[in-house]
N, C-alpha and C positions, 0 to 999 in steps of 0.2 A: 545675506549680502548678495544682489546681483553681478553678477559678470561685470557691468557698466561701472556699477558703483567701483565695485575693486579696481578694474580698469583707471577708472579717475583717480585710487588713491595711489597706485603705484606711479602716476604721472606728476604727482608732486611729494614721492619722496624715492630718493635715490638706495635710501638704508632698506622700503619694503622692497624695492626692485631686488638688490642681492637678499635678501630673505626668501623672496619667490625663486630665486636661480639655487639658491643651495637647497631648499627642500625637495623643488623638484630634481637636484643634481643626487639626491638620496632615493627618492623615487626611484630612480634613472638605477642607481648603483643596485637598490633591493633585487630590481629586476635581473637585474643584467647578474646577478652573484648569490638573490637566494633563491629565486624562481626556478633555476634548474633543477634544486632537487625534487620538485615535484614532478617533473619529467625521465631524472635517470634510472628508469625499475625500469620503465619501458621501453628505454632507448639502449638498455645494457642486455634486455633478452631477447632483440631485434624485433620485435612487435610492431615498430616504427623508426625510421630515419631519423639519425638526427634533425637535419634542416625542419618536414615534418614535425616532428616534437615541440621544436622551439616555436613552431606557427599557430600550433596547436596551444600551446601554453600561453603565446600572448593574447590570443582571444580571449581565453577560457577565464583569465587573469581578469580583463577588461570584464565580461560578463562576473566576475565572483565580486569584485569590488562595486559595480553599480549595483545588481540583484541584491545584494547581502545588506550593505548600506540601507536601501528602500526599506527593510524587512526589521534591521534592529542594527542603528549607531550609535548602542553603547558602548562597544572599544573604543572607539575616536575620542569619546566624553573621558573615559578612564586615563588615556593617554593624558590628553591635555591638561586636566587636571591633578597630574602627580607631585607636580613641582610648583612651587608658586619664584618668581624672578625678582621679585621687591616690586616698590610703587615706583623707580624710576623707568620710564616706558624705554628710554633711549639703550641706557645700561641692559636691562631687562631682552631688550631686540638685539642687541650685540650679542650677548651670552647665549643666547637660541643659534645665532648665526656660529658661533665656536663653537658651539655641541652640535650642529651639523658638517661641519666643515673635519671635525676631530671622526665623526661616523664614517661619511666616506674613507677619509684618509685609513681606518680601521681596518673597513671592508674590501677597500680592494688591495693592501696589504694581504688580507687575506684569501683572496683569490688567488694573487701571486702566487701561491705555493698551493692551491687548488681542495684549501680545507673550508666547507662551510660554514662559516661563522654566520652566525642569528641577527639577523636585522635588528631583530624587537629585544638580542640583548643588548645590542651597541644603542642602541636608541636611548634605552630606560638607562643605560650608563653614562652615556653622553649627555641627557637632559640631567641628571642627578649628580654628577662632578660641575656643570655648568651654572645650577641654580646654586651648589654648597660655594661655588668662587665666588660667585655674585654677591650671596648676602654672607660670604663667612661662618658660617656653622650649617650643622643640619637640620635648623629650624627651617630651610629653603623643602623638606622633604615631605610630602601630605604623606603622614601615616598610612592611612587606611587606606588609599588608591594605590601606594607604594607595594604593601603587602599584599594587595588583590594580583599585581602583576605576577610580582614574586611570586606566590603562590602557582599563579598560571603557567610559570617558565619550567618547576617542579613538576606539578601535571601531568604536561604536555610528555615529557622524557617518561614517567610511570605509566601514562596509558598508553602512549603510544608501543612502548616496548609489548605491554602486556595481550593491549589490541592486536599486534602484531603475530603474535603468538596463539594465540587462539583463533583469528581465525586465520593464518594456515593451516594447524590441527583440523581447524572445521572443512577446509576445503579440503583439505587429504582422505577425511573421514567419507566424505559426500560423494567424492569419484573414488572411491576406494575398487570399486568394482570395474570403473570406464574404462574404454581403452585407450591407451598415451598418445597417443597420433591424433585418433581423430577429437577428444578434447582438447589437445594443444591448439587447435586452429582455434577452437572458442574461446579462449585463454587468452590468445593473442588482438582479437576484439575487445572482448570484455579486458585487457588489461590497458587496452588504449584510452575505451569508456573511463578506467578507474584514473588513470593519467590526467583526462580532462579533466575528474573531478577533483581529483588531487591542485590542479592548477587553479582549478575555479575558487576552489575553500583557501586558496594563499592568497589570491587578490580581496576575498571576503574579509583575509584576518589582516596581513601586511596591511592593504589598502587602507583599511578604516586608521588605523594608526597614523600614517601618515598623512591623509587629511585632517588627523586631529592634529598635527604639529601645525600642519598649513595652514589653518585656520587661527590658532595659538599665535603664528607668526602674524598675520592679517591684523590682527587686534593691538598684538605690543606693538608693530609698526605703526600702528595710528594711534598713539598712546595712551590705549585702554587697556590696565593692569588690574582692571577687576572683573572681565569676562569667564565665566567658570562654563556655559553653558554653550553648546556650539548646535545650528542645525545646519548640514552639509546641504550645500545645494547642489543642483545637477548639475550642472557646469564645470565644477569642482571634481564630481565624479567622474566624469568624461576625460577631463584633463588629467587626475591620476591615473584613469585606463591605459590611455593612449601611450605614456610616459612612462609607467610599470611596460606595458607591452614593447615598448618599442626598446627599453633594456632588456627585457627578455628574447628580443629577437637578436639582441649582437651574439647570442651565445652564453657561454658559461660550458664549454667543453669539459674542463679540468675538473671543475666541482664534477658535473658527471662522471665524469669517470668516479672518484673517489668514494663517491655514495653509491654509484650504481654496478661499480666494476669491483672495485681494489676491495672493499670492506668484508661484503659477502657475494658470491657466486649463486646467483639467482635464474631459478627454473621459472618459463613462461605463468604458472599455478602461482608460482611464489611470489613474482612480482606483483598480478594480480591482486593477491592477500595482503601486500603492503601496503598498496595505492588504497584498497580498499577501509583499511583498517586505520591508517593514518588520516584517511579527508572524512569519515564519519567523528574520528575525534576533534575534529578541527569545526565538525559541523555543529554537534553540539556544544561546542567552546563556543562560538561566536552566535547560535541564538542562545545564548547564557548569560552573553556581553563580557565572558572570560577572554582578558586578551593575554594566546599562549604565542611559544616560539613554533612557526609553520616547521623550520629546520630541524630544532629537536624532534618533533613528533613527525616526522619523514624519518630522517634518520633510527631512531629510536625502534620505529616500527618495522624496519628492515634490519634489523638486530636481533628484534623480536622474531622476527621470519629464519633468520637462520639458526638461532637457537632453539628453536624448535627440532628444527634439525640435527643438531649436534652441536656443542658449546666448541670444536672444532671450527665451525664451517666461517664463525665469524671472526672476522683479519680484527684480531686484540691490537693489533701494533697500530693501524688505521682509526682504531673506538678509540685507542689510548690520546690520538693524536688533536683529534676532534674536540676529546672530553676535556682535554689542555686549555685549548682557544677556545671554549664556551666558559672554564672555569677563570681563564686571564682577561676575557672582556669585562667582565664587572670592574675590575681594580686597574688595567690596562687603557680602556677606550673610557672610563672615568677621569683617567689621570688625566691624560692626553685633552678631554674636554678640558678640564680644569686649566690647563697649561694656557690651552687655546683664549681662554675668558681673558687670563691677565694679558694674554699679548695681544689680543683685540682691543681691550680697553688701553693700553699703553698706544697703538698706532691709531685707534678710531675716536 
């Protein structure tokens, strides 16, 4: 689909006009609430400014979602295809619109109180309560794509942790003999380097997700309910860049802090090891076409870093708080889709 084309279909219909405002209002929100975590290792060992950080992340964001895209858009395929909405196109576009509309509402609830909750769990919860309202049972749910995600959300928490942990061991091991001063300057380069690439692998894995919804939405708005196949044009990736980046640059202080302050107390080496070990997870998830949670596997892998350290050094009370709000989104930002379908279709 060209820009033009799309362009002309949202000119004669009003239902893809808000389809296009609420995905990109999810875009908007991922950035702005889960893109910080891939910045606060660096901005919590002073490595970098916040302001910095955040300018830093919405590039890197924008470059990981176009680059990664060109390379391999099977997340976006997996996405789009987990749920089927029935064959009425209009119904089918309303329930997309509640399972975005239920996301936001999720996510910046959970900002509010500064815990990061997973884009890509409220997504896969919110499209899966939306499609069961729609057709009434769980025949709305494609097995096999359902469980590939699943699968990836699990992953994501076990490597990331493990990756985490090995290599700060390995960094520890390798400057075992350096001296702490003048390695810390290198540390604090290389943990900036690890920071961008941390940013870049969340726009690679976020991004492809959400132009697979955009796309989804594109289709049932012009009343094709049997499109399974999607190829993302660049236009498409330009405009989630811009729109992930420009959420990313309002901030997201709070999550920083929690991930990068409150949880664990991280050395310039340590952060480094995080950043590092979380965006090679992320990298080979996405040329895999594994679509995992960017949040758990940040989080995860900075858990992984202080327990390495000592099962002390990581704030339990803050993991406990987290583990909560990833465990209540599945059956929470499900409901709440589900809620959303019946009272979209009662007022639309």
């Amino acid at each position: 689909m060209t820009l033009t084309e799309y362009l002309s279909q949202l000119s004669g219909s009003s239902l893809a006009i808000i389809t296009a405002l609420l995905t990109l209002g999810v875009i908007l929100v991922n950035g702005w609430t889960d893109a910080p975590n891939a910045i606060a290792t660096c901005v919590s060992t002073r490595s970098i400014t916040p302001r910095s950080a955040i300018m830093m992340a919405a590039v890197f964001n924008f470059l990981g979602v176009f680059v990664m895209t060109l390379i391999n858009s099977e997340v976006a395929s997996t996405i789009s295809n987990m749920v089927r909405f029935g064959s009425n196109a209009q119904n089918a576009t309303t329930a997309l619109c509640a399972a975005l509309f239920a996301i936001v509402v999720w996510a910046t609830a959970a900002w509010k109180f500064g815990i990061p909750t997973s884009e890509s769990h409220a997504l896969i919860a919110g499209l899966s309560g939306a499609a069961i309202a729609i057709k009434g049972d769980t025949s709305a749910i494609v097995g096999a794509e359902w469980i590939k995600v699943v699968y990836g959300l699990g992953l994501s928490t076990a490597l990331g942790f493990f990756a985490g942990y090995i290599s700060s061991k390995g960094v520890e091991l390798a400057f075992k003999a350096s001296d702490r001063v003048k390695t810390n300057k290198g540390f604090k380069i290389a943990q900036n380097c690890g920071g961008a690439f941390m940013a870049f692998m969340h726009g690679a894995q976020d991004g492809q997700k959400f132009m697979g919804v955009f796309l989804l939405g594109a289709a049932l708005s012009s009343g094709d309910t049997t499109t399974t196949n999607f190829q993302i044009p660049i236009w498409l990736m330009i405009l989630c860049s811009i729109v992930m980046g420009l959420g990313t640059s309002m901030g997201g202080y709070k999550i920083i802090k929690s991930v990068g302050m409150d949880m664990v107390k991280l050395k310039t080496y340590q952060g480094f090891a995080a950043d590092t070990a979380a965006a090679f997870c992320l990298l080979l998830a996405s040329l895999t076409g594994i679509p995992v949670s960017t949040t758990h596997t940040k989080t995860s892998s900075i858990m992984g870093v202080g327990f390495s350290k000592r099962a002390s050094a990581v704030n339990w009370k803050i993991v406990g708080e987290m583990v909560m709000t990833w465990v209540l989104t599945f059956p929470g930002c499900g409901l709440l889709a589900y809620g959303m379908v019946k009272l979209f279709l009662l007022i639309f």
